[in-house]
Backbone as ProteinMPNN parsed JSONL, in Angstrom:
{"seq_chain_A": "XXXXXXXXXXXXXXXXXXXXXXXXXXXXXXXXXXXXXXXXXXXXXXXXXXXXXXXXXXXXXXXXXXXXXXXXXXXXXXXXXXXXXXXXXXXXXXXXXXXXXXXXXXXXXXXXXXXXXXXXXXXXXXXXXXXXXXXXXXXXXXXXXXXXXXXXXXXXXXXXXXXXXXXXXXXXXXXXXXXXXXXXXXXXXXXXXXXXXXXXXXXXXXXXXXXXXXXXXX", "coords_chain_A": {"N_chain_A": [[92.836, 92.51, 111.876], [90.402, 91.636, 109.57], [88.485, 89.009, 109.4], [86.337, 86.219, 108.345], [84.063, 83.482, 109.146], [85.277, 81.259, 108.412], [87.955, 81.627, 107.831], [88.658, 81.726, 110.551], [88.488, 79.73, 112.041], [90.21, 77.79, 110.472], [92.628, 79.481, 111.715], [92.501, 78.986, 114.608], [92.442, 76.119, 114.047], [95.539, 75.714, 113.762], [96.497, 76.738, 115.568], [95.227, 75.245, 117.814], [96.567, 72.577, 116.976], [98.84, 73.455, 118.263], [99.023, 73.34, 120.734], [98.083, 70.682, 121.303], [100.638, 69.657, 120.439], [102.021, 70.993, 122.43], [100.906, 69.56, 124.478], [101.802, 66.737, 124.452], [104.452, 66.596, 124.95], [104.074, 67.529, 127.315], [103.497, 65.176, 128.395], [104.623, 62.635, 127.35], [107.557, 61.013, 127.746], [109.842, 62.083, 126.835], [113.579, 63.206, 126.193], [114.888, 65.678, 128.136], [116.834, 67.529, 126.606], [115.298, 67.631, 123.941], [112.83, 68.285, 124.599], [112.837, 70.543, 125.566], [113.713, 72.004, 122.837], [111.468, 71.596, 121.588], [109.551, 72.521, 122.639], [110.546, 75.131, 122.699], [110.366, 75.551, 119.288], [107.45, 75.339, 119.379], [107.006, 77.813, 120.621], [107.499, 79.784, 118.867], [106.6, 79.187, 116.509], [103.914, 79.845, 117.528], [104.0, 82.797, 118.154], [104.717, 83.228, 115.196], [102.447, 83.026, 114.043], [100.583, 84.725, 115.064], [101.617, 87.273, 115.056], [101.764, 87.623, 112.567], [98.87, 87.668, 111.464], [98.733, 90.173, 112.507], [99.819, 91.69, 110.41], [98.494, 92.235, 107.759], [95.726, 92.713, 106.178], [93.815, 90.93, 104.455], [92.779, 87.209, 104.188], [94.154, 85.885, 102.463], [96.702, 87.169, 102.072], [97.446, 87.024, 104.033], [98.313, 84.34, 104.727], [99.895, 83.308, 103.345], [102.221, 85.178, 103.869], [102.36, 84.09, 106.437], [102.7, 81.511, 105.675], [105.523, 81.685, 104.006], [106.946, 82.339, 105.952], [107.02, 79.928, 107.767], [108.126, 78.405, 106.186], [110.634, 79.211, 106.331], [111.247, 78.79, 108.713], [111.267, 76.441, 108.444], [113.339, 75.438, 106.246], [116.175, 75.899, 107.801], [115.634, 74.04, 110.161], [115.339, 71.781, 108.753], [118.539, 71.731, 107.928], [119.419, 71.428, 110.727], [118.796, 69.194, 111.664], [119.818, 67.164, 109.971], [122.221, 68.034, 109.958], [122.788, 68.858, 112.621], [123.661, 70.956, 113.729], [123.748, 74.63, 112.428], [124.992, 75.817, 109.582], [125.85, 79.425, 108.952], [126.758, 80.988, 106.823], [125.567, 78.923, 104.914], [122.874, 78.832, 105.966], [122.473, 81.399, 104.925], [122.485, 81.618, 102.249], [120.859, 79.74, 101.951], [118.227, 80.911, 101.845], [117.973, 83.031, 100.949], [118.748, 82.266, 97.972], [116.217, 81.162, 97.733], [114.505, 83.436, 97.039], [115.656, 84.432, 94.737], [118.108, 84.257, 92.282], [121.62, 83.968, 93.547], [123.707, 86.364, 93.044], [126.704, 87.408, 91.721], [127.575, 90.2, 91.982], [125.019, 91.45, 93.09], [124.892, 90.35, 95.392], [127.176, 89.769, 97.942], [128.534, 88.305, 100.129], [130.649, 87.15, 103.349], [132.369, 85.988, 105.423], [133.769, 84.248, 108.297], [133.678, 80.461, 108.67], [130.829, 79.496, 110.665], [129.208, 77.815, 112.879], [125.471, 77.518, 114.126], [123.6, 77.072, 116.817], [120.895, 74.958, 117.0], [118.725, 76.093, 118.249], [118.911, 78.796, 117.976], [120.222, 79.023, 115.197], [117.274, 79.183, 114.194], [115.536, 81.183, 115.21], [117.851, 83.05, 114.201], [117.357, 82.484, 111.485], [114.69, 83.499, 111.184], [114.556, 86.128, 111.417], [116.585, 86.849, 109.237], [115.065, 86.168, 106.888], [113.316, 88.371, 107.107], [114.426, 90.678, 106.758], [115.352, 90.177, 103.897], [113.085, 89.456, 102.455], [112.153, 92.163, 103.018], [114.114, 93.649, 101.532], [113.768, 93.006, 98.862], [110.918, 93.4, 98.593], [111.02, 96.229, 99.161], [113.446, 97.339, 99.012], [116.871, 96.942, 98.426], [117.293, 94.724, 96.872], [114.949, 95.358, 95.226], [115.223, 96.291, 92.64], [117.044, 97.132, 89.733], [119.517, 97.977, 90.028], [120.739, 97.704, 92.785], [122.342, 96.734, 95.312], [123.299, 93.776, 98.16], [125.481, 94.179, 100.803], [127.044, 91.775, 102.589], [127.963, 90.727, 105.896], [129.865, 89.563, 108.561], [131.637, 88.908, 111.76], [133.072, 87.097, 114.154], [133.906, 88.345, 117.692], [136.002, 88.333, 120.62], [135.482, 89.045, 123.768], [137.524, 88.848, 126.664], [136.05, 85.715, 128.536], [133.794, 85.562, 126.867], [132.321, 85.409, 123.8], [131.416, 86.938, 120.508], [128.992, 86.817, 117.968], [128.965, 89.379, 115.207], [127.196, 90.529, 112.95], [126.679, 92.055, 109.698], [124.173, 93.692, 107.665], [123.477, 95.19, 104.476], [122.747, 97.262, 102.442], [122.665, 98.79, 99.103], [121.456, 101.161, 97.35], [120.84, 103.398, 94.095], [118.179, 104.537, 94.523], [116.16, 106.257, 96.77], [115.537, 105.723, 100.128], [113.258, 105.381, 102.695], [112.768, 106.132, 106.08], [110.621, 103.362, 107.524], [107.061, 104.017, 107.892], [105.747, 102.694, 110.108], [105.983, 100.32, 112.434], [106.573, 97.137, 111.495], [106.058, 93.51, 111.78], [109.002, 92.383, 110.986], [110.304, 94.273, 111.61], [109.895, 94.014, 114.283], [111.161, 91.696, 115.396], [112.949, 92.169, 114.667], [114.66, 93.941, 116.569], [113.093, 93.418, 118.982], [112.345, 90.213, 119.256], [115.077, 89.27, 118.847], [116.323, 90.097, 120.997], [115.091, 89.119, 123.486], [115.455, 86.489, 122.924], [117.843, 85.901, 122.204], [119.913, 87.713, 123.275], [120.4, 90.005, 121.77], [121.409, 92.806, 120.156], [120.24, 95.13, 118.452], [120.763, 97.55, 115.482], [118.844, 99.902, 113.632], [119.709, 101.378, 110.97], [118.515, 103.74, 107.888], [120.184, 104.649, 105.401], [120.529, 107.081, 103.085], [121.228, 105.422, 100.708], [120.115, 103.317, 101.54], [118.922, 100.395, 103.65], [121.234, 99.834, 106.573], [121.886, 96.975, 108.621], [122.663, 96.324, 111.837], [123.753, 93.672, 113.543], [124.124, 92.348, 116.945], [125.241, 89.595, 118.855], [125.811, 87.211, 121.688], [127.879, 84.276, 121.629], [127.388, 80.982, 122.418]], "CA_chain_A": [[92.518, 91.938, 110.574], [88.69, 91.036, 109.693], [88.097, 87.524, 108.984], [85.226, 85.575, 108.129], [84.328, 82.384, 109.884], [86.223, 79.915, 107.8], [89.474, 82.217, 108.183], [88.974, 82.077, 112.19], [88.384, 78.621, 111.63], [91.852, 77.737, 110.108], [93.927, 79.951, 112.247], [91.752, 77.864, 115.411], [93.085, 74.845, 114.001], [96.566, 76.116, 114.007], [96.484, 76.706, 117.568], [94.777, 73.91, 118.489], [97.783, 72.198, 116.706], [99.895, 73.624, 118.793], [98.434, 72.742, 121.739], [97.92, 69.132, 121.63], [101.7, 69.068, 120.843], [102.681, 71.233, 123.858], [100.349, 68.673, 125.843], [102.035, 65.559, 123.762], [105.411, 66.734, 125.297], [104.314, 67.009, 128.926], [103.094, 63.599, 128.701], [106.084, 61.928, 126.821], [108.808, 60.619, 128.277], [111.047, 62.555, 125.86], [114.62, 63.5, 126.704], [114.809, 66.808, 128.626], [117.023, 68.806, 125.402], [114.538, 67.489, 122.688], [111.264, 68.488, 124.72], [112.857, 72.206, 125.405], [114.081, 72.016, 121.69], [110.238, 71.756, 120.558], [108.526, 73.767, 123.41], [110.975, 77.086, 121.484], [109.679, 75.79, 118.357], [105.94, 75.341, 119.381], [106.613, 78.861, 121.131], [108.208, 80.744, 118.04], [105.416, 79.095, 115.875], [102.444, 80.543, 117.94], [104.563, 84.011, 118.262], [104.635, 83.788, 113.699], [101.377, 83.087, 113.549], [99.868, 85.379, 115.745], [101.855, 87.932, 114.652], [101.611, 87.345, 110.948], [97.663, 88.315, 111.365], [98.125, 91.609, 112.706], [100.239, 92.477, 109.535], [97.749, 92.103, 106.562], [94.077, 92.834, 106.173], [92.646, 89.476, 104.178], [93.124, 85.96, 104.29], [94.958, 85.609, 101.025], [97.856, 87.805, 102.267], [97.895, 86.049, 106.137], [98.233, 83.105, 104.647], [101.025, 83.811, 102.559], [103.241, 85.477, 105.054], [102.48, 82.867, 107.404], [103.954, 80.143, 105.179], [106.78, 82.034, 103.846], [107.629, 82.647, 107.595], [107.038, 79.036, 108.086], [109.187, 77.891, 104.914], [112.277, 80.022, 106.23], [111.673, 77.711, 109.803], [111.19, 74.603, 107.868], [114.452, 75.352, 105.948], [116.346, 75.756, 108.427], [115.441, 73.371, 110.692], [116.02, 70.585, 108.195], [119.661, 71.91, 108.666], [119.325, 71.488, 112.019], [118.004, 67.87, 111.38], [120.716, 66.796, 109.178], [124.217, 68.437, 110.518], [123.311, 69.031, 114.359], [123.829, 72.783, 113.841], [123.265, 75.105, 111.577], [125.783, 77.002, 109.268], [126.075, 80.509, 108.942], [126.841, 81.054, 105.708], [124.051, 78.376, 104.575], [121.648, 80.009, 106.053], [121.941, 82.79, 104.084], [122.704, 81.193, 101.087], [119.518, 78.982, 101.068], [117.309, 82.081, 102.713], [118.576, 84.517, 99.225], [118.687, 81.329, 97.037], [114.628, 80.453, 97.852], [114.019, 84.23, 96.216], [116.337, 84.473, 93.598], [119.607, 83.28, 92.288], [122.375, 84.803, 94.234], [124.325, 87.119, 91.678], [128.297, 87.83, 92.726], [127.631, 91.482, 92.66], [123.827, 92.057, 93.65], [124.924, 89.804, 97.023], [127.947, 89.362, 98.383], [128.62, 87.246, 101.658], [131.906, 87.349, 103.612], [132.824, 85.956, 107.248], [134.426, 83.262, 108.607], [132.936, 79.14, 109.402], [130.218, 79.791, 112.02], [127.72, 76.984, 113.255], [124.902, 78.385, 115.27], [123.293, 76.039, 117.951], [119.398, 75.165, 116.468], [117.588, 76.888, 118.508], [119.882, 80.204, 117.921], [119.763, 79.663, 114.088], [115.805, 79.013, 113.833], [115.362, 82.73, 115.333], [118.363, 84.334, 113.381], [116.823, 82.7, 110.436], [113.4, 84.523, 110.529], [115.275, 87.712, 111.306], [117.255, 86.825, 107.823], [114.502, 86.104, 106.674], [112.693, 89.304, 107.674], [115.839, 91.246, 105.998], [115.86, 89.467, 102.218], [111.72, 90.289, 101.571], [111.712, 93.735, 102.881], [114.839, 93.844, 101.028], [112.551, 92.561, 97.626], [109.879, 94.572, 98.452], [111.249, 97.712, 99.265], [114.474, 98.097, 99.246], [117.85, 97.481, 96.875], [116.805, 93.992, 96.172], [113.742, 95.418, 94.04], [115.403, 96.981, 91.622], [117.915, 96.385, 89.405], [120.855, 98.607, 90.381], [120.702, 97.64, 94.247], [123.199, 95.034, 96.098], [123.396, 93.963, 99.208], [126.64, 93.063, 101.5], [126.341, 90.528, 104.209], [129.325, 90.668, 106.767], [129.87, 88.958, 109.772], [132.722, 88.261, 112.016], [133.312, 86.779, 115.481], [134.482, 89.304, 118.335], [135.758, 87.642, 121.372], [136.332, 89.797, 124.877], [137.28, 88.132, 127.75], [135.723, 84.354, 128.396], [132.785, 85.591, 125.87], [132.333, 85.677, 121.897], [129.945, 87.517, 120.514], [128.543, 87.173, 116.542], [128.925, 90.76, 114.664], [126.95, 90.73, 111.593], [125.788, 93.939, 109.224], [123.392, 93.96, 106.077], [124.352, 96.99, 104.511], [121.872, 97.774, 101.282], [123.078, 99.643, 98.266], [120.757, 101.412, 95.535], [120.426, 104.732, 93.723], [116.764, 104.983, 94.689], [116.321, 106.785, 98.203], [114.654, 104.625, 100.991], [112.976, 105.994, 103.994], [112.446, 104.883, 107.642], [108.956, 103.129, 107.254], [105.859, 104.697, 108.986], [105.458, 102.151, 111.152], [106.74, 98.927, 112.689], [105.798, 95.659, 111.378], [106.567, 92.343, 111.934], [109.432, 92.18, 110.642], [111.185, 95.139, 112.935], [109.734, 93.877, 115.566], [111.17, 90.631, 115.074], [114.816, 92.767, 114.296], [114.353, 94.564, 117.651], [112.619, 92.491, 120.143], [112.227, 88.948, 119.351], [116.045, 88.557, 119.116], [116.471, 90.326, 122.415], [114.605, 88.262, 124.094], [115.446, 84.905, 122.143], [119.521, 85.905, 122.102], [120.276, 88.639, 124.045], [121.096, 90.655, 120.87], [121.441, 94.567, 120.308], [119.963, 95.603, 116.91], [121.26, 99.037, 115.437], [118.948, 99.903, 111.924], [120.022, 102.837, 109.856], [118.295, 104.436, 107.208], [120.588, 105.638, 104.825], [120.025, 107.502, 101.957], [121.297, 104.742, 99.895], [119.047, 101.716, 101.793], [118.922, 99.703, 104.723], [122.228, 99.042, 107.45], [121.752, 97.096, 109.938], [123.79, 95.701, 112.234], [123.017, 92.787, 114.772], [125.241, 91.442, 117.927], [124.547, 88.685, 120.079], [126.515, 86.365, 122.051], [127.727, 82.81, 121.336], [127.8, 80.11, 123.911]], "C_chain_A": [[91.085, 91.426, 110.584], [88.793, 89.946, 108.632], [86.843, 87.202, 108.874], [85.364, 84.369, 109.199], [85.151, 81.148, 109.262], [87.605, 80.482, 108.056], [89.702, 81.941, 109.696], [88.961, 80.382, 112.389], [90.032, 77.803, 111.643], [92.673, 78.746, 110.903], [93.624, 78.716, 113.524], [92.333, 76.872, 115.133], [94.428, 74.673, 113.987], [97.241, 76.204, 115.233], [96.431, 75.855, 118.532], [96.161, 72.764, 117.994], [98.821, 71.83, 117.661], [99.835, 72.979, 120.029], [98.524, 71.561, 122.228], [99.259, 69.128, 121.508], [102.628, 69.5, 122.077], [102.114, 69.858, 124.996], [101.131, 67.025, 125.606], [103.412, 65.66, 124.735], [105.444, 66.725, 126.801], [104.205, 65.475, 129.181], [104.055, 62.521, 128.955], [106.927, 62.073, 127.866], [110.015, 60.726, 127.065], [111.83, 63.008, 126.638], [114.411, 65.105, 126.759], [115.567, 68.073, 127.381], [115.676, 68.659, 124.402], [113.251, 68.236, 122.969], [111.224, 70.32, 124.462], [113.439, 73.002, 124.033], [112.446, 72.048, 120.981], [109.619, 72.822, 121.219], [109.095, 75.102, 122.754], [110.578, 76.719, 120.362], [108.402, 76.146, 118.202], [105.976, 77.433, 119.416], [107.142, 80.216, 119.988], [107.154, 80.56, 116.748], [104.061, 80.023, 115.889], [103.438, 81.892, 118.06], [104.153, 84.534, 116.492], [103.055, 83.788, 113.716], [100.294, 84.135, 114.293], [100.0, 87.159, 115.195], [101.68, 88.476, 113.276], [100.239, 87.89, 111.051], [97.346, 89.703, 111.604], [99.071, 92.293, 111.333], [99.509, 92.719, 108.382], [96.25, 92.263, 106.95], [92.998, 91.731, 105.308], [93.593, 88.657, 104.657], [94.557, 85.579, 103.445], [96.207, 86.15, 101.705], [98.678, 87.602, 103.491], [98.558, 85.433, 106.032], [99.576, 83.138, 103.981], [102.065, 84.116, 102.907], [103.559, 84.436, 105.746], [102.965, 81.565, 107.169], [104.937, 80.67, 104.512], [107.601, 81.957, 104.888], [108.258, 81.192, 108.06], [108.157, 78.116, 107.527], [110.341, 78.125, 105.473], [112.213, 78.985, 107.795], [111.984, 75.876, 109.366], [112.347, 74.442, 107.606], [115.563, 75.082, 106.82], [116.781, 74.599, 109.645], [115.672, 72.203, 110.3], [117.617, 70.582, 107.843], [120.11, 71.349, 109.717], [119.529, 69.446, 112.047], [119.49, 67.12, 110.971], [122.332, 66.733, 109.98], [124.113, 68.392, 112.082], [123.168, 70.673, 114.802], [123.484, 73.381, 112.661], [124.58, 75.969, 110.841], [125.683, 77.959, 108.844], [125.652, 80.815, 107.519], [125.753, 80.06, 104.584], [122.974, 78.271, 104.682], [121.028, 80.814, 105.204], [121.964, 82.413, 102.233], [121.17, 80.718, 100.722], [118.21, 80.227, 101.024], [117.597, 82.931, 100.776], [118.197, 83.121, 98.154], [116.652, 80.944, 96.819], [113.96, 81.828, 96.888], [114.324, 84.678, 94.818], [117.818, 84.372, 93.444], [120.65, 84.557, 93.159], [123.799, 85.163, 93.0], [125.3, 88.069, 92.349], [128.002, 89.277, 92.872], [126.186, 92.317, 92.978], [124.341, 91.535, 95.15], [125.942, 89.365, 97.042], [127.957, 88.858, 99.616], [130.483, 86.938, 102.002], [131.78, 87.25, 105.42], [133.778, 84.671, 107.146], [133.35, 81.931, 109.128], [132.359, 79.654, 110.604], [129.655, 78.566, 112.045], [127.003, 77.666, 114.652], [124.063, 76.818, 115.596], [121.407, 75.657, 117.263], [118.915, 75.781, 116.64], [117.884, 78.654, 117.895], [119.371, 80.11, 116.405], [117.954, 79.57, 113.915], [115.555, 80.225, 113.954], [116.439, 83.396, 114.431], [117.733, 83.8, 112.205], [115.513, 83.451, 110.162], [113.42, 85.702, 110.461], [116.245, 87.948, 109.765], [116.352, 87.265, 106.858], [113.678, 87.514, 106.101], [113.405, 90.477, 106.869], [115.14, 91.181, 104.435], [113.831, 89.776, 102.004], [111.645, 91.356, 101.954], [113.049, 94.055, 101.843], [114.457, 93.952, 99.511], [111.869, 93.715, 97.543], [110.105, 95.962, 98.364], [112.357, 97.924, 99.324], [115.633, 97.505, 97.918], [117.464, 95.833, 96.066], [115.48, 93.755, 94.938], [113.656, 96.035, 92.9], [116.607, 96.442, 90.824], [119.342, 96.989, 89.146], [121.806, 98.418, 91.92], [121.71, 96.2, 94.165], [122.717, 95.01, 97.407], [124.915, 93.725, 99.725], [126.718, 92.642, 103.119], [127.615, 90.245, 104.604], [129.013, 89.879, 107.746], [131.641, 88.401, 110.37], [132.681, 87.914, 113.643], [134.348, 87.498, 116.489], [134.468, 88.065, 119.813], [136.442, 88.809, 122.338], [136.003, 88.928, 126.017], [136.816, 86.703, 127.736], [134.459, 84.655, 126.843], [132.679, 86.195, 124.726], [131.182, 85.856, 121.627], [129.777, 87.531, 118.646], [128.282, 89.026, 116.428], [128.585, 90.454, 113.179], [125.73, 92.008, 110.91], [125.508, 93.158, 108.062], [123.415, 94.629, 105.814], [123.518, 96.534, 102.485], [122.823, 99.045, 100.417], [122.313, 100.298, 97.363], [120.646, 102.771, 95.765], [118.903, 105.268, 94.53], [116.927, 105.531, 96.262], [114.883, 105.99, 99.022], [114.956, 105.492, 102.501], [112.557, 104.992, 105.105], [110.742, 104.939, 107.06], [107.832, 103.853, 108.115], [105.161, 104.131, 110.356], [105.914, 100.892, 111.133], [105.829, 98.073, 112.557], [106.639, 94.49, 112.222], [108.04, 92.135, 112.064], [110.931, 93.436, 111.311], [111.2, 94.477, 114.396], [110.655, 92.441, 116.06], [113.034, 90.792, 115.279], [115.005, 93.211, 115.883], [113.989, 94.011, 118.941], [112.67, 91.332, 120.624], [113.941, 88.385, 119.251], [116.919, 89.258, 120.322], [116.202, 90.038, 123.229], [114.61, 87.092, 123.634], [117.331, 85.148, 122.301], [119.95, 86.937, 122.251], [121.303, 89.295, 122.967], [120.765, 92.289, 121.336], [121.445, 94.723, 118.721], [120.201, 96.81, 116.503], [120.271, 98.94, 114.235], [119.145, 101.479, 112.025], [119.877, 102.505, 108.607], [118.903, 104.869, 106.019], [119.814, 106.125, 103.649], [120.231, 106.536, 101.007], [121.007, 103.194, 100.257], [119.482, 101.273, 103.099], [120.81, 99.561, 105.607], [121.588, 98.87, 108.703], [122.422, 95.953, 110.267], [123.321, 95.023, 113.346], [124.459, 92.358, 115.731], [124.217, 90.378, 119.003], [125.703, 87.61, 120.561], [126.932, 85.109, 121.499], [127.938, 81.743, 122.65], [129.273, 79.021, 123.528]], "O_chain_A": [[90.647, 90.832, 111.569], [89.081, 89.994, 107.437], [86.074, 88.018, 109.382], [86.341, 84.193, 109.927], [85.538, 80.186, 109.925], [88.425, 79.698, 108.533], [90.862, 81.921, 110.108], [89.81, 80.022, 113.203], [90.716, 77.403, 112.586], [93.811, 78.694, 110.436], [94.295, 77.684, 113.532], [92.981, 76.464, 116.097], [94.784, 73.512, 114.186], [98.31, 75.781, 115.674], [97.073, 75.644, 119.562], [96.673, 72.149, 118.93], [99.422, 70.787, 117.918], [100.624, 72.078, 120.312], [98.944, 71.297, 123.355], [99.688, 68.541, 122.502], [103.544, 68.869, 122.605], [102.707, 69.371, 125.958], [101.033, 66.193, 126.508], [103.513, 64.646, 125.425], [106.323, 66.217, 127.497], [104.772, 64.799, 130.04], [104.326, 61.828, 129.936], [107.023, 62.991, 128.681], [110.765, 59.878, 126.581], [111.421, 63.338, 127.752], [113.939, 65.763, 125.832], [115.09, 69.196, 127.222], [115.063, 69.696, 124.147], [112.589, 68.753, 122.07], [110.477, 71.078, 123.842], [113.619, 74.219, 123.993], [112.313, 72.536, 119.858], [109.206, 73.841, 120.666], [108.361, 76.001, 122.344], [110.155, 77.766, 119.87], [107.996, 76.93, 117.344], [105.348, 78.19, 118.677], [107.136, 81.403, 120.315], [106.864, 81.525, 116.042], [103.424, 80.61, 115.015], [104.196, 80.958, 117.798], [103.589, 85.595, 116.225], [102.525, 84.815, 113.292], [99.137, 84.167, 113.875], [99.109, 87.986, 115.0], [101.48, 89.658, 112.998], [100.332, 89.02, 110.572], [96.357, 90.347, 111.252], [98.996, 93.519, 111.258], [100.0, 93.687, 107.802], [95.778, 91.9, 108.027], [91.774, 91.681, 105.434], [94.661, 88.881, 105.228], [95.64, 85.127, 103.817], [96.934, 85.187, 101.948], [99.834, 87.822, 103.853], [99.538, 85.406, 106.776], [100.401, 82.739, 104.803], [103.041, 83.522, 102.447], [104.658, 83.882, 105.785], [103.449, 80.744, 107.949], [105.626, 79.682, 104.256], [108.773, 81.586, 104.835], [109.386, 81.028, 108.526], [108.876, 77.334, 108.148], [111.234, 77.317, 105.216], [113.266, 78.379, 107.997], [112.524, 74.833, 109.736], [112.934, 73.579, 108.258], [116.037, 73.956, 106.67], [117.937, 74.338, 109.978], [116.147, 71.393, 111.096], [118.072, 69.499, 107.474], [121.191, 70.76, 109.694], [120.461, 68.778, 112.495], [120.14, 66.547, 111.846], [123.129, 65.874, 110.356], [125.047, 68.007, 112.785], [122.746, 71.282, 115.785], [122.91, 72.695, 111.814], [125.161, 76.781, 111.561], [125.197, 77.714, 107.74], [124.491, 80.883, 107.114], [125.264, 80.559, 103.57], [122.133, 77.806, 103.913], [119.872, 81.002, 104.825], [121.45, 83.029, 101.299], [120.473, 81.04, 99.76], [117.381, 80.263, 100.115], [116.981, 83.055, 99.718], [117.121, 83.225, 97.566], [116.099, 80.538, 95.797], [113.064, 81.563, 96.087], [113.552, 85.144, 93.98], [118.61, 84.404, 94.386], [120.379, 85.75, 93.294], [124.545, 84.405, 92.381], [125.1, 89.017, 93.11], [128.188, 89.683, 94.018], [126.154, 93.541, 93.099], [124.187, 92.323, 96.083], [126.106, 88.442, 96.245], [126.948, 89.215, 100.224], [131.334, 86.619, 101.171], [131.343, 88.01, 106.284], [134.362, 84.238, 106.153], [132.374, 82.186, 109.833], [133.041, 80.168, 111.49], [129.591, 78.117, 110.9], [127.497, 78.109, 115.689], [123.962, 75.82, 114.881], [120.801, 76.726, 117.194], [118.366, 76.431, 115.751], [117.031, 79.444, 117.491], [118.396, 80.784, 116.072], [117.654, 80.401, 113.059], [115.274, 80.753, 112.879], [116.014, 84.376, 113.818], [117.368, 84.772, 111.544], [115.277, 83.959, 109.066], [112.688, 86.413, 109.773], [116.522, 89.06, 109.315], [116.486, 88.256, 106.14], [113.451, 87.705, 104.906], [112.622, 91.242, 106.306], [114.489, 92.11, 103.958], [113.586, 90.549, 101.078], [110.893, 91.984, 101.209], [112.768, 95.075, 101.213], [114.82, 94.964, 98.912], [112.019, 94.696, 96.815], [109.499, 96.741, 97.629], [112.533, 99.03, 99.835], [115.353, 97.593, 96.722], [117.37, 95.768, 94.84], [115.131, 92.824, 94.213], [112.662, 96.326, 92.236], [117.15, 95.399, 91.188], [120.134, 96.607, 88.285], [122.959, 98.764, 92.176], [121.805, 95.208, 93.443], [121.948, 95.85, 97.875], [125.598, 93.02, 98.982], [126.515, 93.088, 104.249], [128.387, 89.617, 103.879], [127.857, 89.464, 107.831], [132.509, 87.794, 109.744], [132.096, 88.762, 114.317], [135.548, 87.345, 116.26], [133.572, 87.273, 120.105], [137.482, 89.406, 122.058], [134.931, 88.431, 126.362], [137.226, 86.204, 126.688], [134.437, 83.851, 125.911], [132.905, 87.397, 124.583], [130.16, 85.347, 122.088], [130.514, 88.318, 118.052], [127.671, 89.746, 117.217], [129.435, 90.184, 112.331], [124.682, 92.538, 111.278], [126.2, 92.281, 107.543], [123.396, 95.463, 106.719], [123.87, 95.68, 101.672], [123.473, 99.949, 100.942], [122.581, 99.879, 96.237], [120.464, 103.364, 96.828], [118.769, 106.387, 95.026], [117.908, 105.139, 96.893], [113.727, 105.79, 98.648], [115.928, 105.947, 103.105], [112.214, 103.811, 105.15], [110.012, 105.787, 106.547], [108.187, 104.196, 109.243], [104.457, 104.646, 111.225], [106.233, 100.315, 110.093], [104.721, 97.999, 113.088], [107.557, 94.603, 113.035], [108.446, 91.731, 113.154], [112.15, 93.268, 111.35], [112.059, 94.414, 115.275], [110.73, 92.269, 117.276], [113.926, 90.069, 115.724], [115.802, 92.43, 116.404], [114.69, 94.226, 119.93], [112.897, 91.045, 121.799], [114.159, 87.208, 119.536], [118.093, 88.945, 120.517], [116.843, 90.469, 124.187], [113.607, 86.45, 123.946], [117.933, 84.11, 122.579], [120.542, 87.365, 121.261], [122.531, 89.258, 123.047], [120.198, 92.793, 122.305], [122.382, 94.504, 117.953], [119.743, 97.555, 117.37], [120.543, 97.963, 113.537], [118.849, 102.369, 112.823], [120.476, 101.605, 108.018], [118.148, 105.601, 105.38], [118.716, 105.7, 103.29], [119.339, 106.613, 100.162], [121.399, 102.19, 99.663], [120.446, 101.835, 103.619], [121.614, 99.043, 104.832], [121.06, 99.641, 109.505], [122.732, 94.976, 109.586], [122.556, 95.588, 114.129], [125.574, 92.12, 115.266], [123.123, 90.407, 119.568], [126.486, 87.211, 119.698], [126.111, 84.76, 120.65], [128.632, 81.921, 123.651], [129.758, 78.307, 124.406]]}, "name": "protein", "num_of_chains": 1, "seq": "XXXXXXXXXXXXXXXXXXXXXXXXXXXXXXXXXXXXXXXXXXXXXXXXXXXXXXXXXXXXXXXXXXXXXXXXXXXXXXXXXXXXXXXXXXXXXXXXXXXXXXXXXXXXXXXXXXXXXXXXXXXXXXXXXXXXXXXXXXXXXXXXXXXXXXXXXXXXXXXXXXXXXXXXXXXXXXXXXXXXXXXXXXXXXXXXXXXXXXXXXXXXXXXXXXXXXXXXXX"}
């Protein structure tokens, strides 16, 4: 992305941000969950924002991403704040609700009571996240024949239970695999394979997006 010096500027101070509070936390005599409860935020922060720059070519459009991204952690997190955990189903509710009203047969939602652990929902929320605007932008959410339906159910084998949830896109219009991976794959793909030892499936169809996520629960 080509910046000017005031753009390099403001990301710089972002960083530097971060920084002083990773160094605030070695210092502190904070309790051993709370410190490794911020060090995955600091470290999922500097991951959006770093990332967020290689997707756009100005400022205007960095910047933009980078607090939408931020918004869907903020949300979240004041979940987190509040209850202890995070629920499932209010996740997705507030995540769809922040873009537009949730309308019984553009979005349906269907599982059973989950609570996910903070750190767990903070990452599945930017992967929700990540979902519901490409969903806008490009896919059945941008039109006005498109649904989505949002499943999920809890599989348990043996001592270990594992979350099973699919986004499964509906619209007339025909939607192709994209030309290249953004953010927002990478994010589907990587960052919750290495954040929650998930297994991401997407498919293509001819009639929009499925994709299907697993990951453990503790």
């Amino acid at each position: 992305m080509m910046v000017d010096e005031s753009s390099r500027s403001r990301i710089a101070a972002l960083e530097a941000d971060n920084a002083r509070l990773r160094r605030l936390l070695d210092q502190q005599d904070a309790p051993g969950e709370l410190r490794h409860r911020l060090r995955g935020t600091v470290a999922l922060l500097r991951m959006i924002i770093r990332k967020s720059s290689e997707s756009r070519s100005d400022l205007d459009s960095y910047m933009g991403l980078l607090e939408d991204r931020l918004d869907a952690i903020a949300r979240v997190q004041s979940i987190a704040d509040e209850q202890g955990a995070i629920e499932l189903q209010k996740l997705l509710a507030d995540e769809l609700l922040h873009y537009r009203p949730l309308e019984g047969v553009r979005v349906r939602l269907a599982g059973p009571e989950l609570a996910l652990q903070p750190r767990m929902g903070q990452v599945f929320a930017l992967a929700v996240h990540e979902l519901t605007v490409n969903a806008i932008e490009h896919g059945a959410l941008g039109s006005d024949t498109g649904r989505v339906d949002i499943k999920w159910r809890v599989s348990a084998a043996g001592t270990e239970s594992k979350l099973i949830f699919v986004w499964n896109e509906n619209d007339t219009a025909t939607v192709g695999k994209p030309s290249r991976q953004g953010f927002g794959t990478e994010v589907l793909t990587r960052t919750l394979v290495y954040e929650l030892r998930a297994t991401t499936n997407l498919e293509f169809e001819p009639d929009g997006l499925r994709c299907t996520i697993e990951f453990p629960l503790p």
